[in-house]
C-alpha positions as CSV (number, residue, x, y, z in Angstrom):
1,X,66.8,-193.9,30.9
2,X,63.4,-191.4,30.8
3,X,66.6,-188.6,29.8
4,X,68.3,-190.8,27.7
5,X,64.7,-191.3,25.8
6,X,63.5,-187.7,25.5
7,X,67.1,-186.4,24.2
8,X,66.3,-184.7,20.4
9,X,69.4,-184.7,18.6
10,X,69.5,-188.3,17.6
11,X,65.3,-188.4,16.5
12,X,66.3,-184.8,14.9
13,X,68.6,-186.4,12.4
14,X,67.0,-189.4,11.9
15,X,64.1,-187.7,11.2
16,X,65.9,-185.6,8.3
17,X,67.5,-188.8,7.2
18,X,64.3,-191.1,7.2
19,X,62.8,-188.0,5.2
20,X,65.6,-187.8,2.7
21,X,66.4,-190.9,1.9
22,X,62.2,-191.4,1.1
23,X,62.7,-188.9,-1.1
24,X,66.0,-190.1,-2.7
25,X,64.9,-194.2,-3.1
26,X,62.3,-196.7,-2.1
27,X,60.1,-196.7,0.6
28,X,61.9,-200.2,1.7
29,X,65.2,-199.1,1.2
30,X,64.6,-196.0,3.0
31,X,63.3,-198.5,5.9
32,X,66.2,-200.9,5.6
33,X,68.8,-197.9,5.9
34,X,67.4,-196.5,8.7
35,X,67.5,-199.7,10.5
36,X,71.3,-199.2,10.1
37,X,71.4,-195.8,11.6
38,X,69.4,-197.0,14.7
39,X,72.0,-200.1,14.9
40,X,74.9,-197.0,14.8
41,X,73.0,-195.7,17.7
42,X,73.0,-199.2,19.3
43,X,76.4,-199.4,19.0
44,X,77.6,-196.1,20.9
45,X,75.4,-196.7,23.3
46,X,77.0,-200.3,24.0
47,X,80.9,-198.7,23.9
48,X,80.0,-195.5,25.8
49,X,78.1,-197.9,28.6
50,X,81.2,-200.4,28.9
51,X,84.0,-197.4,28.5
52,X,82.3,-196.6,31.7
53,X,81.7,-199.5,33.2
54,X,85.2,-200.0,32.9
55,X,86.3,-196.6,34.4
56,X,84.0,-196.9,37.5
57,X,85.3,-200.8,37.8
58,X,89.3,-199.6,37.3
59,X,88.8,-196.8,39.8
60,X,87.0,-199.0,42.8
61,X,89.1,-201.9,42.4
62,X,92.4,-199.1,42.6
63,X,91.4,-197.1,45.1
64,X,88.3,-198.6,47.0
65,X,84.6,-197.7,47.2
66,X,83.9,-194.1,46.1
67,X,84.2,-191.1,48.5
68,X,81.0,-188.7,49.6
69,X,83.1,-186.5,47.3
70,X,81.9,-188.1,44.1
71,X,78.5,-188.3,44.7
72,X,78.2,-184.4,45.9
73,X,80.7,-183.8,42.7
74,X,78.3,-185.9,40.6
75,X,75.3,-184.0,42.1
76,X,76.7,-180.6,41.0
77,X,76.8,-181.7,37.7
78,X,73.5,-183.2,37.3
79,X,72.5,-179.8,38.6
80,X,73.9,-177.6,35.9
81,X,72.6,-180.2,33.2
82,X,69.0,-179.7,34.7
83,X,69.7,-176.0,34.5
84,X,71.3,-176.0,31.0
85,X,68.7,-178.2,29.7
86,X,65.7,-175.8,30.6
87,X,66.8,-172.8,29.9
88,X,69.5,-173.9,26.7
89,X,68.7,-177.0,25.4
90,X,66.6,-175.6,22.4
91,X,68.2,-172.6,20.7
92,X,66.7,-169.6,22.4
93,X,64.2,-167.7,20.2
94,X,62.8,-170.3,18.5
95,X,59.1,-170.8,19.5
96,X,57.8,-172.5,16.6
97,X,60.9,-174.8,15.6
98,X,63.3,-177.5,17.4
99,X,66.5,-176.2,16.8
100,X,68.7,-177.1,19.3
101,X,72.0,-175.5,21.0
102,X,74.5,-176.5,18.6
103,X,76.6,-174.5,16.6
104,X,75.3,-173.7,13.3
105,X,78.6,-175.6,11.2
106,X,78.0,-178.3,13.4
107,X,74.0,-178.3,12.8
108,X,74.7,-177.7,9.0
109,X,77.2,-180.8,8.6
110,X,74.6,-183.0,10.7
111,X,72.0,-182.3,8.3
112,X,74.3,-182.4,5.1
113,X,75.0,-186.1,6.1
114,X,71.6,-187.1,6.9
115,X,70.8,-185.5,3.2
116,X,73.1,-187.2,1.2
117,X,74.1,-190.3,3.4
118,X,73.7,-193.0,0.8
119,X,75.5,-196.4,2.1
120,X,75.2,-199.2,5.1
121,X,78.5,-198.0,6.4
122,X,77.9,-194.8,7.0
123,X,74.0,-194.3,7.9
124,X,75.9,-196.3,10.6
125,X,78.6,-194.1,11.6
126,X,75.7,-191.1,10.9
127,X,73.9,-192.6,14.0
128,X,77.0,-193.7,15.9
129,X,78.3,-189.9,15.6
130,X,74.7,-188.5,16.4
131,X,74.7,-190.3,19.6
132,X,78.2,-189.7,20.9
133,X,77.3,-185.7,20.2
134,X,74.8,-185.7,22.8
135,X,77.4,-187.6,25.8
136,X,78.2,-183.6,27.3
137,X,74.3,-184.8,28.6
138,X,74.5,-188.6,28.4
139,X,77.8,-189.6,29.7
140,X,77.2,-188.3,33.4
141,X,74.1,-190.8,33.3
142,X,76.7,-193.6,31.6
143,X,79.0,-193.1,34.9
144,X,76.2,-193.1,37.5
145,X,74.2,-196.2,36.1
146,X,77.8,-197.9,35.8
147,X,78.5,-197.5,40.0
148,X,74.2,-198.5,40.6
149,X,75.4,-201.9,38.6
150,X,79.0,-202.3,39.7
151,X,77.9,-201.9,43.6
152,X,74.4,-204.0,42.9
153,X,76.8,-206.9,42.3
154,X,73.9,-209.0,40.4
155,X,74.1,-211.5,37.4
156,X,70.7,-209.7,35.9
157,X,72.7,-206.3,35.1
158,X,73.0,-207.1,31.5
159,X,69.0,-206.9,31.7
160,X,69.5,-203.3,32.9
161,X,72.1,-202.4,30.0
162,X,69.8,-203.9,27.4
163,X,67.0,-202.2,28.6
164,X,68.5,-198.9,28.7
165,X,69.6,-199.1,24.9
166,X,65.9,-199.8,24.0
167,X,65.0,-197.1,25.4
168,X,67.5,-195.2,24.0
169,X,66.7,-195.8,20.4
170,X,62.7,-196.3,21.3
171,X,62.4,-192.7,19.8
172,X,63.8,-193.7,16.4
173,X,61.5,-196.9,16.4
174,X,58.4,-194.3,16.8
175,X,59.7,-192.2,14.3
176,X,60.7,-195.2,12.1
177,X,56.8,-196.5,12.3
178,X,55.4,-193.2,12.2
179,X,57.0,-192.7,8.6
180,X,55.8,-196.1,7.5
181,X,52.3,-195.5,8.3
182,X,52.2,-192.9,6.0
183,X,52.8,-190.2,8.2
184,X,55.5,-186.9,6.7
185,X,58.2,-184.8,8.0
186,X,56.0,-181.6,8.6
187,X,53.3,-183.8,10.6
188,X,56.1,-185.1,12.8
189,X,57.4,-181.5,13.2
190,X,54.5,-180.3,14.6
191,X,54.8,-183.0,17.1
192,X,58.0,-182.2,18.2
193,X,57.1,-178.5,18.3
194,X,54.2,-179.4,20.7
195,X,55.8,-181.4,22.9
196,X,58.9,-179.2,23.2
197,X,57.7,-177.9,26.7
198,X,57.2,-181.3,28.0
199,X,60.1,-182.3,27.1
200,X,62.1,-179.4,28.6
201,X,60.4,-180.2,31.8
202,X,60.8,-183.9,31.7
203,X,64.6,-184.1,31.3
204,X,65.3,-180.9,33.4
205,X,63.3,-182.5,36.5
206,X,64.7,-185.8,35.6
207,X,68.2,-184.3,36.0
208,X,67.1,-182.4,39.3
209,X,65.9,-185.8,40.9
210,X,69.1,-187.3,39.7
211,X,71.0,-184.3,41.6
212,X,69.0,-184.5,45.0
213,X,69.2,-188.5,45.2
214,X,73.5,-188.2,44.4
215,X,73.3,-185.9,46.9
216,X,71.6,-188.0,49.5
217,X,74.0,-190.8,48.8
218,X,76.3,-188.7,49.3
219,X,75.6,-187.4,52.4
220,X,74.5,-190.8,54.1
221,X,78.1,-192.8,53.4
């Protein structure tokens, strides 16, 4: 969930979108659309968490508790997204911006549609897409929480999936206040900007301790 929080595509665009849209109607039009974004969000988060809920559920009940092999497999991988996310997460060479790693068409069309996005319908496909861009970093985390709820076996996991979609759109909530309190793009920029170290580190390490604790498992069935 702390990954799934500090991930900046998603407060990237919205934060183009809010800024846009400001510009392009009223302040409470503006605030009602980007409640619609944030419920596209909401939404890929649900499908992606029960597509793998699903998947981890199918393959159990198939073939039986998972092997040593998937936990070391899913260690690895945690390991090259702590790795990727240090050193390539943010476009290289970009000291005093956000960019991120994407290719530039992609980054272009992500930012054309959060310029001229004009409808209900799709400010919430905008957000739905946003989200499902960043699963090459989210779905892994989708998988592992969907074997810690399938194998807890408890009635209160449904508390666990709701609380891992507020976190995942608590960014966009900030952001959402922090333009309603009168606050701009450029301010929130510089805040982004500031806290691009942190966040680096944050998700990297949060990756790392995901790899060494799949790797325990792992070891100790």
């Amino acid at each position: 969930m702390l990954i799934q929080g500090f991930l900046e595509l998603g407060p990237g665009v919205f934060a183009c979108f809010y800024h846009h849209a400001l510009g392009k109607t009223s302040a409470k039009k503006a605030d009602d659309q980007s409640l619609s974004f944030i419920l596209g969000t909401e939404i890929c988060v649900a499908l992606v968490f029960l597509i793998s809920y699903i998947i981890v559920t199918f393959f159990i009940t198939r073939n039986g508790p998972f092997s040593p092999i998937f936990f070391w497999v899913m260690s690895g991988i945690f390991l090259v997204e702590a790795i990727a996310t240090f050193f390539f997460y943010f476009r290289p060479g970009t000291k005093k911006s956000t960019e991120l790693s994407l290719p530039r068409s992609l980054a272009k069309s992500l930012i054309y549609h959060a310029e001229n996005t004009k409808n209900r319908s799709s400010t919430i496909a905008l957000g739905l897409v946003t989200c499902a861009l960043e699963l090459i970093f989210t779905f892994p985390l989708y998988i592992i929480a969907s074997t810690a709820i399938f194998y807890a076996n408890t009635s209160m996991s449904f508390v666990f999936i709701i609380a891992y979609i507020i976190i995942a759109t608590a960014p966009l909530f900030a952001i959402r206040t922090f333009f309603r309190t009168d606050h701009n793009l450029v301010e929130l920029q510089l805040i982004r900007i500031k806290k691009k170290l942190a966040t680096r580190i944050i998700v990297s390490a949060s990756f790392l301790a995901l790899s060494i604790a799949t790797l325990i498992i792992g070891f100790s069935l």
